[in-house]
C-alpha positions in Angstrom: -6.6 15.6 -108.8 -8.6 12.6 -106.8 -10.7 10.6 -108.2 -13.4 9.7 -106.3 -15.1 6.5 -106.8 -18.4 5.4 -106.1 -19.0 3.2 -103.1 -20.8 0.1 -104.5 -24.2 0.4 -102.6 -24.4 3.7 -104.6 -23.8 1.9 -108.2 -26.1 -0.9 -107.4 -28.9 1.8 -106.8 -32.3 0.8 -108.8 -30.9 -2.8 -109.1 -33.0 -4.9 -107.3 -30.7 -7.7 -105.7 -27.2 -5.4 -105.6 -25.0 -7.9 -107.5 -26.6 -11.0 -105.2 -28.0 -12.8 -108.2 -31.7 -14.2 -108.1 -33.2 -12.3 -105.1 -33.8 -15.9 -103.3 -29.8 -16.0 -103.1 -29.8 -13.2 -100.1 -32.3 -15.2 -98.2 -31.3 -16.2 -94.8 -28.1 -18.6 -94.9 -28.7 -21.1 -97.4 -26.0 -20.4 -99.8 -23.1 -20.3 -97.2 -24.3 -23.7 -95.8 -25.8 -22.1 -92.1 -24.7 -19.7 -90.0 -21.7 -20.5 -87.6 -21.3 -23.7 -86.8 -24.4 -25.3 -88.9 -23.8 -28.8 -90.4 -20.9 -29.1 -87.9 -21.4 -32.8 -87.7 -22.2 -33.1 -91.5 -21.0 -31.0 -94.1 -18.9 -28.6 -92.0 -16.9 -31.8 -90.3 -13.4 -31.1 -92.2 -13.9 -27.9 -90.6 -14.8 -28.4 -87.0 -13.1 -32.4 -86.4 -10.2 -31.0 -83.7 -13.6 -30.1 -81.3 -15.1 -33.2 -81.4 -14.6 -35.6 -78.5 -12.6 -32.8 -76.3 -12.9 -31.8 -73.0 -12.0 -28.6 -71.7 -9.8 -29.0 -68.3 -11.5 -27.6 -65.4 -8.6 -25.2 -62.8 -9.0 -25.7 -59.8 -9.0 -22.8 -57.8 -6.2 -22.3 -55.4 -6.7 -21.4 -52.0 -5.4 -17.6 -51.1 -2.3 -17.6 -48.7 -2.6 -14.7 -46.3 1.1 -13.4 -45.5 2.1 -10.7 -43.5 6.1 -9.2 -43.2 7.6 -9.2 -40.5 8.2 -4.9 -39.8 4.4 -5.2 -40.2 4.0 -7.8 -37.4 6.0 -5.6 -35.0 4.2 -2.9 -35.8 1.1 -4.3 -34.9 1.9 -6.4 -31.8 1.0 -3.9 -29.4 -2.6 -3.4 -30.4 -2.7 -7.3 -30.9 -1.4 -7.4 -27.1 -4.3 -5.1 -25.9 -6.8 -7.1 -27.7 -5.1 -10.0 -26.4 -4.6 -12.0 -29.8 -0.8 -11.8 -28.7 0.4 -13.2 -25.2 3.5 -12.3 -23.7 5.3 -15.4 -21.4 8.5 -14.5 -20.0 11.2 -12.9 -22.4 8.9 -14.3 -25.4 5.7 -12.7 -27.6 3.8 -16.0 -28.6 2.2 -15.0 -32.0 -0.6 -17.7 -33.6 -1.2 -17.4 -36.9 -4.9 -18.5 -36.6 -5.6 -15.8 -34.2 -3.8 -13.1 -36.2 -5.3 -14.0 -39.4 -2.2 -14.9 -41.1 -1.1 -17.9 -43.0 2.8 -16.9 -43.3 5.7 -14.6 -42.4 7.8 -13.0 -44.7 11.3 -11.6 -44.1 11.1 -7.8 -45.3 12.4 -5.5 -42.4 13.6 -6.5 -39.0 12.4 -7.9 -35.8 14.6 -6.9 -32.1 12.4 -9.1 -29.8 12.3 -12.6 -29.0 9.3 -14.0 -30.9 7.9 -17.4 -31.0 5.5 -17.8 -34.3 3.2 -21.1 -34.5 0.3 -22.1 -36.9 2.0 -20.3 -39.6 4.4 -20.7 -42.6 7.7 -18.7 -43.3 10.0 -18.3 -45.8 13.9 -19.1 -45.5 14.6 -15.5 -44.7 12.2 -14.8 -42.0 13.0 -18.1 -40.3 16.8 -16.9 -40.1 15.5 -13.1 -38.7 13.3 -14.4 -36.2 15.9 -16.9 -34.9 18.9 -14.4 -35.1 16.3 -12.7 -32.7 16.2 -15.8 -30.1 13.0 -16.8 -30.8 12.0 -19.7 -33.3 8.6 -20.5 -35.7 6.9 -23.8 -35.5 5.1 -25.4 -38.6 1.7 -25.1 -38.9 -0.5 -26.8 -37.1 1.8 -27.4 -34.4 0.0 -27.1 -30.7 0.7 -24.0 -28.7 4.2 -23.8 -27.2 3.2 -24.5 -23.6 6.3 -26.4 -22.3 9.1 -24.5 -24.1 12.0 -23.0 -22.7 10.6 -19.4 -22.7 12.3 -18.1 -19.6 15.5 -20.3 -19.3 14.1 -22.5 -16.8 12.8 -26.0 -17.2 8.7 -27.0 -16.8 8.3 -29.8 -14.2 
């Protein structure tokens, strides 16, 4: 059979400080020397020293890269064609990142035409795709390829 026991606030019933000694004992927070970090700087140093004289290091907050694959670029070259963030010179698309809203190229899926991508980053992959593909990806901040080979005939 169980035996039950009696919780302790039921014993102390008709006791008038429940165990706590004199009834000034359960006053406030005297008797544990404050609440929380009280007397930090006093009697509670041994306790708290390893804060004292700390900074906490701030992050700083880095900035967002906006990166785009490169089955997505082709698939939305021709509406960036009609709204004329594309241009098309000779056998090439001319892509800027700035005007696409992109930051960099990554290399998942595959790319057929000749594409020549400026003001934007790529990784190691895409570089070789875009390449294998004729065209080539300039670093960013580069100026716009105006006097490039596009067509296979020099600019004079």
């Amino acid at each position: 059979m169980v035996v039950r026991k009696r919780k302790r606030k039921n014993k102390l019933r008709g006791q008038r400080t429940h165990g706590g000694g004199d009834k000034k004992n359960r006053r406030g927070a005297g008797c544990r020397g404050g609440r929380g970090r009280a007397g930090s700087h006093k009697h509670k140093y041994s306790k708290y020293y390893m804060v004292f004289g700390t900074e906490k290091k701030s992050v700083r907050a880095q900035g967002i890269v906006r990166a785009i694959n490169i089955n997505q670029l082709v698939q939305r070259i021709p509406q960036w064609l009609a709204d004329g963030r594309v241009e098309r010179k000779g056998g090439a698309l001319i892509v800027d990142g700035r005007k696409i809203l992109f930051d960099k190229l990554l290399s998942r899926g595959d790319i057929a035409e000749k594409i020549v991508v400026f003001n934007m980053s790529a990784s190691g992959k895409a570089r070789e795709k875009v390449a294998a593909a004729g065209g080539s990806v300039e670093e960013p901040g580069a100026e716009k390829p105006e006097g490039q080979n596009l067509e296979g005939e020099e600019k004079e």
